[in-house]
PyMOL Python script that loads the backbone (N, CA, C, O; Angstrom):
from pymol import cmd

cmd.read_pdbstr("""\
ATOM      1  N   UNK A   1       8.362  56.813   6.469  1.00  0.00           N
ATOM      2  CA  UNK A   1       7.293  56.001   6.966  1.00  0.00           C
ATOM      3  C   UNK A   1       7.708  54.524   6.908  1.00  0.00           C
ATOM      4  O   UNK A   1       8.293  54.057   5.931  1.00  0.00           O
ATOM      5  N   UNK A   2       7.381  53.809   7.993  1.00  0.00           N
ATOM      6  CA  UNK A   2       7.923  52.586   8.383  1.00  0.00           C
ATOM      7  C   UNK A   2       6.526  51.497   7.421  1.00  0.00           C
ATOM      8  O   UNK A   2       5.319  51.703   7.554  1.00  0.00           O
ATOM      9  N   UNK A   3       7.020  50.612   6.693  1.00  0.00           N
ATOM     10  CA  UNK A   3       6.368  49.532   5.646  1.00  0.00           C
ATOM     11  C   UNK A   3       5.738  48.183   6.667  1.00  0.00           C
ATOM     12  O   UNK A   3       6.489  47.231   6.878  1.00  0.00           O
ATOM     13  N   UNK A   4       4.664  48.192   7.120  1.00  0.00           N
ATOM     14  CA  UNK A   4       4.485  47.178   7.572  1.00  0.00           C
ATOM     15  C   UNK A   4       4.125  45.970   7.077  1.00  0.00           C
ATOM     16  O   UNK A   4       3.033  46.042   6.513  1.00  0.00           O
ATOM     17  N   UNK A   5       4.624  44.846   7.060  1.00  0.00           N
ATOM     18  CA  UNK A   5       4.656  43.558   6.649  1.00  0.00           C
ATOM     19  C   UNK A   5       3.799  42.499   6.998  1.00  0.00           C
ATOM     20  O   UNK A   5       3.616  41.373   6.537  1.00  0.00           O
ATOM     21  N   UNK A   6       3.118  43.412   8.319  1.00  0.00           N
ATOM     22  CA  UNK A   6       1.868  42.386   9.048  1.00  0.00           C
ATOM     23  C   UNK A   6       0.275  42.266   7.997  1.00  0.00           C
ATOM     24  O   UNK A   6      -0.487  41.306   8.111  1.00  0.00           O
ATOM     25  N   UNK A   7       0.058  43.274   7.153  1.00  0.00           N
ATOM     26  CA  UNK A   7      -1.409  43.520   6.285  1.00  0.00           C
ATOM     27  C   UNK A   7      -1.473  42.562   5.491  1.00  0.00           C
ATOM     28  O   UNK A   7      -0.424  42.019   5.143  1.00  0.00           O
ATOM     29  N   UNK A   8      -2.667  42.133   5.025  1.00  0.00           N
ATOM     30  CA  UNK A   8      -2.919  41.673   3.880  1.00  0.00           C
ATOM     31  C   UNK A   8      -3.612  42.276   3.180  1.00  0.00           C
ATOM     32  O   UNK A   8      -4.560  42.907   3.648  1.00  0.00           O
ATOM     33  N   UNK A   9      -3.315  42.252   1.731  1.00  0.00           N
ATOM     34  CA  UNK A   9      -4.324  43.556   0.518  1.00  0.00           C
ATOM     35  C   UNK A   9      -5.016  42.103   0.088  1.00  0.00           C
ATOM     36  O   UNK A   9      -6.163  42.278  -0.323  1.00  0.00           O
ATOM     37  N   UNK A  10      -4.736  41.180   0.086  1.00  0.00           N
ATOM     38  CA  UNK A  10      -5.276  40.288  -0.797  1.00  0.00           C
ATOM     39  C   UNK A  10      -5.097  38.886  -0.455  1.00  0.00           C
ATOM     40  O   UNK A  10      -4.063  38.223  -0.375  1.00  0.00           O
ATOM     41  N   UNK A  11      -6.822  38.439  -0.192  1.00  0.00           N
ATOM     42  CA  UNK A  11      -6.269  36.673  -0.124  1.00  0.00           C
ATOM     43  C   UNK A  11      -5.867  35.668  -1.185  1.00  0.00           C
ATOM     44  O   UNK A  11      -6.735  35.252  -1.953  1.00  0.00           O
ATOM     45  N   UNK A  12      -4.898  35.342  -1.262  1.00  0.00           N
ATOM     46  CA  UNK A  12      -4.785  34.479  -2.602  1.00  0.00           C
ATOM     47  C   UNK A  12      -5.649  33.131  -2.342  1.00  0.00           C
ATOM     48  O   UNK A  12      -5.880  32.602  -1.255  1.00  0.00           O
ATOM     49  N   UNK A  13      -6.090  32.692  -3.713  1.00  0.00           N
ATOM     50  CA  UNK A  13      -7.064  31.834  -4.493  1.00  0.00           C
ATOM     51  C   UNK A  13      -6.822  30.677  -4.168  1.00  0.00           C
ATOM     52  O   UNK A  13      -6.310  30.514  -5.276  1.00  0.00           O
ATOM     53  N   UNK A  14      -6.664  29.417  -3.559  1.00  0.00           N
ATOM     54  CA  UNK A  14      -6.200  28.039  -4.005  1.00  0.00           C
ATOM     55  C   UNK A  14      -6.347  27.602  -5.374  1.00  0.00           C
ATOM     56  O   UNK A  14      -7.193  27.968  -6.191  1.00  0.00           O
ATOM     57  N   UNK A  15      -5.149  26.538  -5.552  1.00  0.00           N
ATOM     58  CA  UNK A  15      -5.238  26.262  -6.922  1.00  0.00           C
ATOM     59  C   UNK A  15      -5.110  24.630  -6.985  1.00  0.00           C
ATOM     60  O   UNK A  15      -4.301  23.844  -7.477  1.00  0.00           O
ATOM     61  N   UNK A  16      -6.273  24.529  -6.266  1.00  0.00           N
ATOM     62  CA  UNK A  16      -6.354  23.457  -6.216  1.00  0.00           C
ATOM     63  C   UNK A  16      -5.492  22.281  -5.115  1.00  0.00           C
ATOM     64  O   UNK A  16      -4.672  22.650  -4.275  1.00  0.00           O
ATOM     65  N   UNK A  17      -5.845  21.003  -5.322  1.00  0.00           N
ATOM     66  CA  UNK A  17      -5.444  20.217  -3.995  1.00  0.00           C
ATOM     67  C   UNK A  17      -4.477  19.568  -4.339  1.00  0.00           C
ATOM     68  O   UNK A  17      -4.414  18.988  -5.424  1.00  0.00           O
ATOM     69  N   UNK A  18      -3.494  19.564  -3.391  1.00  0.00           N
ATOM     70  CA  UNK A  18      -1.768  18.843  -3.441  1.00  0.00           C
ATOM     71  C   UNK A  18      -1.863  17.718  -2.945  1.00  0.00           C
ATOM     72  O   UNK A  18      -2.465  17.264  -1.973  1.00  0.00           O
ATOM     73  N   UNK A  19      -1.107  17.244  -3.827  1.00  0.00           N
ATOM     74  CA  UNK A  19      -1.454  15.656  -4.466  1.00  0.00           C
ATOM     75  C   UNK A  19      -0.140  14.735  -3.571  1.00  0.00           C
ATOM     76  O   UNK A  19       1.005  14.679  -4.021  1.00  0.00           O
ATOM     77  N   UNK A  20      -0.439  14.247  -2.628  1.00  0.00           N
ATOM     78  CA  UNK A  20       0.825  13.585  -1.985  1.00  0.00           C
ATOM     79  C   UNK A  20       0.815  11.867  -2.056  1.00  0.00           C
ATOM     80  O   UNK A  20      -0.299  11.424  -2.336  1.00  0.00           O
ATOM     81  N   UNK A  21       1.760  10.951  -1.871  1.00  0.00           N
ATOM     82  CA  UNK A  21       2.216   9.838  -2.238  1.00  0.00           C
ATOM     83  C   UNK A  21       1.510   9.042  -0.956  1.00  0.00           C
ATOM     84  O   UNK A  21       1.801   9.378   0.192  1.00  0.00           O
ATOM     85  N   UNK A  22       0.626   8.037  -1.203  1.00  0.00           N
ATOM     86  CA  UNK A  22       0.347   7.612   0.156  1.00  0.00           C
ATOM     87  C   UNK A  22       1.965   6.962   0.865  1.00  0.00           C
ATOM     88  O   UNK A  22       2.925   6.452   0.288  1.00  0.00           O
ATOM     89  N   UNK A  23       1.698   7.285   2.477  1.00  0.00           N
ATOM     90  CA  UNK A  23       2.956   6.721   2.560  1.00  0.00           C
ATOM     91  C   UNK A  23       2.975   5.210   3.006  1.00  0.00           C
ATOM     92  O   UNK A  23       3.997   4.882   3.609  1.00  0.00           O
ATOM     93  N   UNK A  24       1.987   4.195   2.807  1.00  0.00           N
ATOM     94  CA  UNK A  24       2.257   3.136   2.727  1.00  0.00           C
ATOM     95  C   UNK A  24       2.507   2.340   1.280  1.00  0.00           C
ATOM     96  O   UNK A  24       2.744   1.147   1.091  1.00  0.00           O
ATOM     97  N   UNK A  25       2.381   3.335   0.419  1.00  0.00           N
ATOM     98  CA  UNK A  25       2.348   2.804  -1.150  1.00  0.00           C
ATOM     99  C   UNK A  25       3.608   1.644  -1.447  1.00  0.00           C
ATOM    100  O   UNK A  25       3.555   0.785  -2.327  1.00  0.00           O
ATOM    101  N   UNK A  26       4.534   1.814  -0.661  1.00  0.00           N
ATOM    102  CA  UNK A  26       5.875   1.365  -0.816  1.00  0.00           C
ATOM    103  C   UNK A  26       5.760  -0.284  -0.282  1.00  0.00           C
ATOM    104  O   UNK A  26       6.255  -1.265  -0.837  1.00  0.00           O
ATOM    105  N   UNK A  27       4.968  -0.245   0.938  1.00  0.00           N
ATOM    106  CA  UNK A  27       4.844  -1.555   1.080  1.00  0.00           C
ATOM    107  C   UNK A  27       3.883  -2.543   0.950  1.00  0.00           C
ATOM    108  O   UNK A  27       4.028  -3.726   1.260  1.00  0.00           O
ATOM    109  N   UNK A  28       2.594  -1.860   0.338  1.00  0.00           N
ATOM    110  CA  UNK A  28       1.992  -2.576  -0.470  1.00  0.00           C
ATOM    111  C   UNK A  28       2.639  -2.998  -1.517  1.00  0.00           C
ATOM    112  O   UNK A  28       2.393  -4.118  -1.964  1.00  0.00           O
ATOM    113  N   UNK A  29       3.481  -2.269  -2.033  1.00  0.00           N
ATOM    114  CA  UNK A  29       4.375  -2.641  -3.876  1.00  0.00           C
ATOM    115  C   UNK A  29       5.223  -4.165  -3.241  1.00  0.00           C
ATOM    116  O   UNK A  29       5.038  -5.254  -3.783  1.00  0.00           O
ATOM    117  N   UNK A  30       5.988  -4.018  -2.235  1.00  0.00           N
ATOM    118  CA  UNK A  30       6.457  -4.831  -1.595  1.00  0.00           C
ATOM    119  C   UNK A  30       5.572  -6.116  -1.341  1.00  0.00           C
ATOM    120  O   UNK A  30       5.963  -7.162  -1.861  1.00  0.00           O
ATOM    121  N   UNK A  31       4.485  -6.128  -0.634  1.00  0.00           N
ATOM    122  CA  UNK A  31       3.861  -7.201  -0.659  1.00  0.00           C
ATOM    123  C   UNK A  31       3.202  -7.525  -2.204  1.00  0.00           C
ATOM    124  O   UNK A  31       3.123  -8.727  -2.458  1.00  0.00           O
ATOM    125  N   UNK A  32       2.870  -6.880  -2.935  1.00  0.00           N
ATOM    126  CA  UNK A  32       2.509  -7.011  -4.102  1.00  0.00           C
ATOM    127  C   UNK A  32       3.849  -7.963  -5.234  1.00  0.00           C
ATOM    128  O   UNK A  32       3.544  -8.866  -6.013  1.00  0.00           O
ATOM    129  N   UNK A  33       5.050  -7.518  -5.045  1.00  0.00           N
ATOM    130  CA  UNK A  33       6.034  -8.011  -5.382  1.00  0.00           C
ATOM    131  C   UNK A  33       6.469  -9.550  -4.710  1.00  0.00           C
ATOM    132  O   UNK A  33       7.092 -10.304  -5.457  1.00  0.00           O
ATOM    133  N   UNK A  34       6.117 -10.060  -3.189  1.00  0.00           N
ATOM    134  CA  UNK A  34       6.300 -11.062  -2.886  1.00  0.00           C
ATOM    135  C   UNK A  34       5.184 -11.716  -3.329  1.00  0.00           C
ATOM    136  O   UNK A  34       5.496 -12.860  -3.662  1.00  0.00           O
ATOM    137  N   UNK A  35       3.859 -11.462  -3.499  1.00  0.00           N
ATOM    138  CA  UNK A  35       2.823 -12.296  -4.270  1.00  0.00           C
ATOM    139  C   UNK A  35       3.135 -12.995  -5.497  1.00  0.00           C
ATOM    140  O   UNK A  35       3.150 -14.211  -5.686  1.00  0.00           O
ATOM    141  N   UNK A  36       3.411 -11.948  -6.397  1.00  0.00           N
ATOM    142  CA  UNK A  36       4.043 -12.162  -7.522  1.00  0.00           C
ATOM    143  C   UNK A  36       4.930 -13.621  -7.599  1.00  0.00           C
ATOM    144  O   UNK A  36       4.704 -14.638  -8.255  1.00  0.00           O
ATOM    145  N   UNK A  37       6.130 -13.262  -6.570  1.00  0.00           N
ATOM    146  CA  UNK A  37       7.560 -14.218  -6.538  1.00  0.00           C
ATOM    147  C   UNK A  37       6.894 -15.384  -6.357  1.00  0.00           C
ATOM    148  O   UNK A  37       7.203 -16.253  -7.172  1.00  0.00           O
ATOM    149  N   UNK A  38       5.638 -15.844  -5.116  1.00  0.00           N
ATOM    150  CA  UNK A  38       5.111 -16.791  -4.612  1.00  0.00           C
ATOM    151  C   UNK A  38       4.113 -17.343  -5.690  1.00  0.00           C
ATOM    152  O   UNK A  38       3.545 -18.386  -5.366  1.00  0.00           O
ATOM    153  N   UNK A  39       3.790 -16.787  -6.985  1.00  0.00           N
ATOM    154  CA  UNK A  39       3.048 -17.135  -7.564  1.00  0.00           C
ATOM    155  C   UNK A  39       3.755 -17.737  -8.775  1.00  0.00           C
ATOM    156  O   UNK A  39       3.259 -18.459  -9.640  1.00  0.00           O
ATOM    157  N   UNK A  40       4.784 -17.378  -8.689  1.00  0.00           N
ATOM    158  CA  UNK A  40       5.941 -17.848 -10.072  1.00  0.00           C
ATOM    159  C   UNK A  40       6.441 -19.313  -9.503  1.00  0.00           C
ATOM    160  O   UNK A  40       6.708 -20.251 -10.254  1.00  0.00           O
ATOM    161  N   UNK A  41       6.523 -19.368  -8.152  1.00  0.00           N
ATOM    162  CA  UNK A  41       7.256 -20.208  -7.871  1.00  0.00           C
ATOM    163  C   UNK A  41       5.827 -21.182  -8.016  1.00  0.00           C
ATOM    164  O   UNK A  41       6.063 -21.972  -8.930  1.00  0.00           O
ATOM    165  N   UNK A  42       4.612 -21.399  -7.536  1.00  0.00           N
ATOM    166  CA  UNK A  42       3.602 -22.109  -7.819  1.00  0.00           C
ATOM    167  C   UNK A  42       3.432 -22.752  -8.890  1.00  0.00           C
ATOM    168  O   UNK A  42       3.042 -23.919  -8.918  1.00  0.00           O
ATOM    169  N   UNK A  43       3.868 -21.653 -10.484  1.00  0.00           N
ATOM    170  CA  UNK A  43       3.574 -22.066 -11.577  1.00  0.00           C
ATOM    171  C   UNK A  43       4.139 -23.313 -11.749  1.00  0.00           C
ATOM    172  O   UNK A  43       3.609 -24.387 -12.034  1.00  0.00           O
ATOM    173  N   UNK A  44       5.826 -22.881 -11.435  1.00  0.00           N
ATOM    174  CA  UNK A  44       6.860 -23.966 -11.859  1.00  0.00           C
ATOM    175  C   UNK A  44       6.649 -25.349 -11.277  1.00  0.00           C
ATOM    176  O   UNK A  44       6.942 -26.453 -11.735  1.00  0.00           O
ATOM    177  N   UNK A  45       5.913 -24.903  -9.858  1.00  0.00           N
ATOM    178  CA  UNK A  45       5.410 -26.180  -9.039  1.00  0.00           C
ATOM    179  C   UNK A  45       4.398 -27.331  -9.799  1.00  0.00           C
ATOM    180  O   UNK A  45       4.455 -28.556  -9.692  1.00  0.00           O
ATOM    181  N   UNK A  46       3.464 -26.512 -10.593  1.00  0.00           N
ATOM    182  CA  UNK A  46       2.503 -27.212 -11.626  1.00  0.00           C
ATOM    183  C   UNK A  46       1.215 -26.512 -10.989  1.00  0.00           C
ATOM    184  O   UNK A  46       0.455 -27.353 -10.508  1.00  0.00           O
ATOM    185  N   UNK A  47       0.875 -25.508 -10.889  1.00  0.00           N
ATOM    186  CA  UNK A  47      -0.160 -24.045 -10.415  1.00  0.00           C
ATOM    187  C   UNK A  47      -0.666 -24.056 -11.647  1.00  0.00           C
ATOM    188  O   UNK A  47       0.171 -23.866 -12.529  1.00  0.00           O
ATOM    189  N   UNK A  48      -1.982 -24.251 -12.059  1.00  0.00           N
ATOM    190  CA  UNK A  48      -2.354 -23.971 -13.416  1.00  0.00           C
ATOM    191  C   UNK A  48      -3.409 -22.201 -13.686  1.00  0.00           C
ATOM    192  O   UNK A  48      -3.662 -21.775 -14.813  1.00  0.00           O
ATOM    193  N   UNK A  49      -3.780 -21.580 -12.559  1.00  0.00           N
ATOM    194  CA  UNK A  49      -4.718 -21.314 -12.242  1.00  0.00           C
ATOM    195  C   UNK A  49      -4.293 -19.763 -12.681  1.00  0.00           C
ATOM    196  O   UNK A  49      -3.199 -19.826 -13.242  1.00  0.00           O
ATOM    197  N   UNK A  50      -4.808 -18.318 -12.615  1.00  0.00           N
ATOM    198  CA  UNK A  50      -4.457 -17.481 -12.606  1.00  0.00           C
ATOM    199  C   UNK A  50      -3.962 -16.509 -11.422  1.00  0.00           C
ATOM    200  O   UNK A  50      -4.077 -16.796 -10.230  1.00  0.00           O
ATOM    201  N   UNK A  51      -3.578 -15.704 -11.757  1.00  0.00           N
ATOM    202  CA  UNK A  51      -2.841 -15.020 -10.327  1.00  0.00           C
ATOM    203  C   UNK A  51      -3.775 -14.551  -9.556  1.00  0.00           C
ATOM    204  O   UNK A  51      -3.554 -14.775  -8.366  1.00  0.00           O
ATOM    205  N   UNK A  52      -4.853 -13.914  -9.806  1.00  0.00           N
ATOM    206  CA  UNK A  52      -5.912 -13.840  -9.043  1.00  0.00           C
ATOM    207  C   UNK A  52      -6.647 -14.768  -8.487  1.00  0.00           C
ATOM    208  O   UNK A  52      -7.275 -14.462  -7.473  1.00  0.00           O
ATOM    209  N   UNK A  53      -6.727 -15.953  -8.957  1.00  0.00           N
ATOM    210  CA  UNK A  53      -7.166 -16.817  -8.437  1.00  0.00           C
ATOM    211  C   UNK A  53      -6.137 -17.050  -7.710  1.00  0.00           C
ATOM    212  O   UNK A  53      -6.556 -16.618  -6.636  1.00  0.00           O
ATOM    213  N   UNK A  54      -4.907 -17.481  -7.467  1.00  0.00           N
ATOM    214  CA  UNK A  54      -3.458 -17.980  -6.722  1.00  0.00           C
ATOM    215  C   UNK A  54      -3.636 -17.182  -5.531  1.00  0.00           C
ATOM    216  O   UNK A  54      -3.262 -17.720  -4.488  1.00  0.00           O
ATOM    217  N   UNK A  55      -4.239 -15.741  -5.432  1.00  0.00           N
ATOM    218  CA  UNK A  55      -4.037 -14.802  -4.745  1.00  0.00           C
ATOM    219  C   UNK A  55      -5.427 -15.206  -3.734  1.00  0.00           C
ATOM    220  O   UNK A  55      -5.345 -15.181  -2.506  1.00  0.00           O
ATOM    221  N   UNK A  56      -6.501 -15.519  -4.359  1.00  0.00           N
ATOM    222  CA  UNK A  56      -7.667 -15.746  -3.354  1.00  0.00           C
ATOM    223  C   UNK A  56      -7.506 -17.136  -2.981  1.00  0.00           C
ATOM    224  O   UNK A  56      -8.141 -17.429  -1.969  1.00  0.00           O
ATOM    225  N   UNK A  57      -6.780 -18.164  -3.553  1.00  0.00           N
ATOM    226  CA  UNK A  57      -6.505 -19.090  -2.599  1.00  0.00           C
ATOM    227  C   UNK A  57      -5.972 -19.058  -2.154  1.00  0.00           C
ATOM    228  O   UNK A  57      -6.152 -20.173  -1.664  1.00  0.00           O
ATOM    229  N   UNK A  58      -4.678 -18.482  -1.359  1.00  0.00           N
ATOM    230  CA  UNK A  58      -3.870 -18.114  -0.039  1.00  0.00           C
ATOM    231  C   UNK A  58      -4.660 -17.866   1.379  1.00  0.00           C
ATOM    232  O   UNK A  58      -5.326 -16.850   1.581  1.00  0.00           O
ATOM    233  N   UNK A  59      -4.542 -18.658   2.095  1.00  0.00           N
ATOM    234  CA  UNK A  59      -5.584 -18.491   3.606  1.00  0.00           C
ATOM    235  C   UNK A  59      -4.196 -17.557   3.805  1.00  0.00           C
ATOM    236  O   UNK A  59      -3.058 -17.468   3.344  1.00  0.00           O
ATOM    237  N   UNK A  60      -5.313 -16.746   5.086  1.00  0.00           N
ATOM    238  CA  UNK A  60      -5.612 -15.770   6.121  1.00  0.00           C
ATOM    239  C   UNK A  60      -4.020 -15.774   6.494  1.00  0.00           C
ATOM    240  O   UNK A  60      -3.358 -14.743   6.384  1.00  0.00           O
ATOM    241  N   UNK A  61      -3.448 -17.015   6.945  1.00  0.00           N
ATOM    242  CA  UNK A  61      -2.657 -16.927   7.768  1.00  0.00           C
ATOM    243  C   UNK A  61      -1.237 -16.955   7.221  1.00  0.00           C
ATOM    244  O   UNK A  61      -0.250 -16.566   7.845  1.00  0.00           O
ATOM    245  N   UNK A  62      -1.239 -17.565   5.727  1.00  0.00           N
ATOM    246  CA  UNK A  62      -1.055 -17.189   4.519  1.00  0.00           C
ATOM    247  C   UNK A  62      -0.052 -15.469   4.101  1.00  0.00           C
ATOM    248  O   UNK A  62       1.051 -14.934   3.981  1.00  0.00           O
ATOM    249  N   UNK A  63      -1.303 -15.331   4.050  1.00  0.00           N
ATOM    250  CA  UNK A  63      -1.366 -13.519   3.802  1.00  0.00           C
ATOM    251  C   UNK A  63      -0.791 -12.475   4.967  1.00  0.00           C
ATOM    252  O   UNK A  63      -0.040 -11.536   4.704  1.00  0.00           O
ATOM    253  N   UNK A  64      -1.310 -12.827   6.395  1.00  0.00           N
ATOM    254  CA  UNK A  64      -0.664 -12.597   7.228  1.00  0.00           C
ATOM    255  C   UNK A  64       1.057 -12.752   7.342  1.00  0.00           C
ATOM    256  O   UNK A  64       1.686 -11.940   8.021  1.00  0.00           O
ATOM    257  N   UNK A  65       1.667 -13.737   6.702  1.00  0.00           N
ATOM    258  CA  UNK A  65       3.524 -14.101   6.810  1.00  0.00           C
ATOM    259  C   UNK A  65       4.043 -13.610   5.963  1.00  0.00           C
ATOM    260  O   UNK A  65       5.247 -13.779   5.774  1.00  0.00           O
ATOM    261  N   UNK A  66       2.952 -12.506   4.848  1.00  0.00           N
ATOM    262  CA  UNK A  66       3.458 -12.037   3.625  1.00  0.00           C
ATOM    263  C   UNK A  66       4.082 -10.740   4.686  1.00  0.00           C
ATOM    264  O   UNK A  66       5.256 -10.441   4.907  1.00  0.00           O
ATOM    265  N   UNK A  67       2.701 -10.072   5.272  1.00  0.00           N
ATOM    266  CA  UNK A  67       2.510  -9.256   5.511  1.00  0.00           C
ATOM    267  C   UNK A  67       3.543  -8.424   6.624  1.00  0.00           C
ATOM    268  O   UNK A  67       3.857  -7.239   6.730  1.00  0.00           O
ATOM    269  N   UNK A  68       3.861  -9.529   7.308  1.00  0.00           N
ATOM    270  CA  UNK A  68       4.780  -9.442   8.480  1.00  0.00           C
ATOM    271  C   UNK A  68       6.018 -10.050   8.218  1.00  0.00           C
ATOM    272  O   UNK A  68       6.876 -10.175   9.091  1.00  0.00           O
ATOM    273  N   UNK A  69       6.168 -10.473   6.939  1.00  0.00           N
ATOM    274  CA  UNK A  69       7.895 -11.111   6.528  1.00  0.00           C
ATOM    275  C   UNK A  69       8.936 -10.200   7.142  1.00  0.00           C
ATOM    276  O   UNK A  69       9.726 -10.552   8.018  1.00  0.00           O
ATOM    277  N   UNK A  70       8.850  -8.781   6.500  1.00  0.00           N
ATOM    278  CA  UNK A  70       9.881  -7.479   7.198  1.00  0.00           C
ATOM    279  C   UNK A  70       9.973  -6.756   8.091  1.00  0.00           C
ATOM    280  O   UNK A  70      10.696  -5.769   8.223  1.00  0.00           O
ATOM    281  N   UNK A  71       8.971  -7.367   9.015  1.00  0.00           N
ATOM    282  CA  UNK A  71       8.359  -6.326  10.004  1.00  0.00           C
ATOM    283  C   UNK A  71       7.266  -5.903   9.990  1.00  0.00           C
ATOM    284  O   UNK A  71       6.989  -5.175  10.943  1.00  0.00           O
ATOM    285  N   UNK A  72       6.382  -6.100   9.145  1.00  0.00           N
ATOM    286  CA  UNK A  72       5.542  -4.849   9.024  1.00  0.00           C
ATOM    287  C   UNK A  72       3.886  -5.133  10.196  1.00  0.00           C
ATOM    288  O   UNK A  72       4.274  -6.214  10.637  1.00  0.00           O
ATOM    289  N   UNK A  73       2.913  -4.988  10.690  1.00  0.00           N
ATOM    290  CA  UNK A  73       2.318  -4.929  11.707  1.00  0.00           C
ATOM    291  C   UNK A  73       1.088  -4.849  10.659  1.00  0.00           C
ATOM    292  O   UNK A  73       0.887  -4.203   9.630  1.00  0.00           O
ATOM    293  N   UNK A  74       0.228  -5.979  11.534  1.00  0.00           N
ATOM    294  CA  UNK A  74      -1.105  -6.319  11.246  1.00  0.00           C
ATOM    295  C   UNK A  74      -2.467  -5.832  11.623  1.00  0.00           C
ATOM    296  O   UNK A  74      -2.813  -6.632  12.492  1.00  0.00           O
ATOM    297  N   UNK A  75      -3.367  -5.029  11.469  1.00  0.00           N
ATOM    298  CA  UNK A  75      -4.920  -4.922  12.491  1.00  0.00           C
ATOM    299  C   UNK A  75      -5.367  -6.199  12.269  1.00  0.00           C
ATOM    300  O   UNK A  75      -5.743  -6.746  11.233  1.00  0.00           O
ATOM    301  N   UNK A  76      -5.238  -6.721  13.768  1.00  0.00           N
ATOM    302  CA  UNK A  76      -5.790  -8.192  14.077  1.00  0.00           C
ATOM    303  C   UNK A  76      -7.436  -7.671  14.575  1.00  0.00           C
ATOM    304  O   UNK A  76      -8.165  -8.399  15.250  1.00  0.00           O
ATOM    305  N   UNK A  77      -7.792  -6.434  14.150  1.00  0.00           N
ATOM    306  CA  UNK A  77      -9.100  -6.640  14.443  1.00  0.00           C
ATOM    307  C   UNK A  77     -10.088  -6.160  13.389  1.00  0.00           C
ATOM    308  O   UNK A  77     -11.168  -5.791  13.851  1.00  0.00           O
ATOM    309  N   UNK A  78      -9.914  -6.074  11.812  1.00  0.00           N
ATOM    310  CA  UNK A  78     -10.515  -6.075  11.046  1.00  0.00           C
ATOM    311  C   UNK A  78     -10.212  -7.113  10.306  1.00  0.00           C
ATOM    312  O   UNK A  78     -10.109  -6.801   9.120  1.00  0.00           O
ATOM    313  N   UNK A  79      -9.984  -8.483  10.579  1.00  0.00           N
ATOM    314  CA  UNK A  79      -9.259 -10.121   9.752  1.00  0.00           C
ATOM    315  C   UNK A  79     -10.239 -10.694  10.654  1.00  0.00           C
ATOM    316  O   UNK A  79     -10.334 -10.747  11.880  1.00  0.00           O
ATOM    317  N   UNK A  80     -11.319 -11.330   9.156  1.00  0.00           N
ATOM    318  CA  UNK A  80     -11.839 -12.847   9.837  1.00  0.00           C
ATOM    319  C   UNK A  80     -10.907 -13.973   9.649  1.00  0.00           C
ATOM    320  O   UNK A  80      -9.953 -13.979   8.871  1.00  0.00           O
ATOM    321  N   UNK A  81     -11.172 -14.661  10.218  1.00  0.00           N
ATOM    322  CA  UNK A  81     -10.667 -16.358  10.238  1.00  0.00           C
ATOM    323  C   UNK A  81     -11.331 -17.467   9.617  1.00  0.00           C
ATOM    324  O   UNK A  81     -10.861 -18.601   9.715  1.00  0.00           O
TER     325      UNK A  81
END
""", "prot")
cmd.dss("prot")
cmd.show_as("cartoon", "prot")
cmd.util.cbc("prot")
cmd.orient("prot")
């Protein structure tokens, strides 16, 4: 008797949800890392302020030359001015 391979006796269970890496994580770290550099270099400038603060005073356009230093592409339609 020939074994067929097409049946199923049994649905298996999930075990739960697979956990994947966003794939822009890499260049947020990247822009996160040029913030950083731009904020060190501020200090030395005489920047007294904290990095979060350093970070919300950077205008728009600012943030934008971080963003696009390597290439990387902007939604110019969720950015106020």
């Amino acid at each position: 008797m020939k074994k067929s391979y097409d049946n199923i006796d049994k649905a298996l269970e999930g075990k739960g949800t697979i956990l994947m890496a966003d794939k822009n994580e890499h260049i947020d770290m990247e822009i996160m890392q040029v913030l950083k550099q731009m904020y060190e270099e501020a200090k030395k400038s005489g920047y007294k302020g904290t990095m979060e603060s350093y970070q919300k005073s950077l205008s728009l356009d600012e943030l934008k030359r971080i963003a696009i230093k390597d290439g990387g592409l902007i939604n110019m339609y969720n950015t106020k001015s």
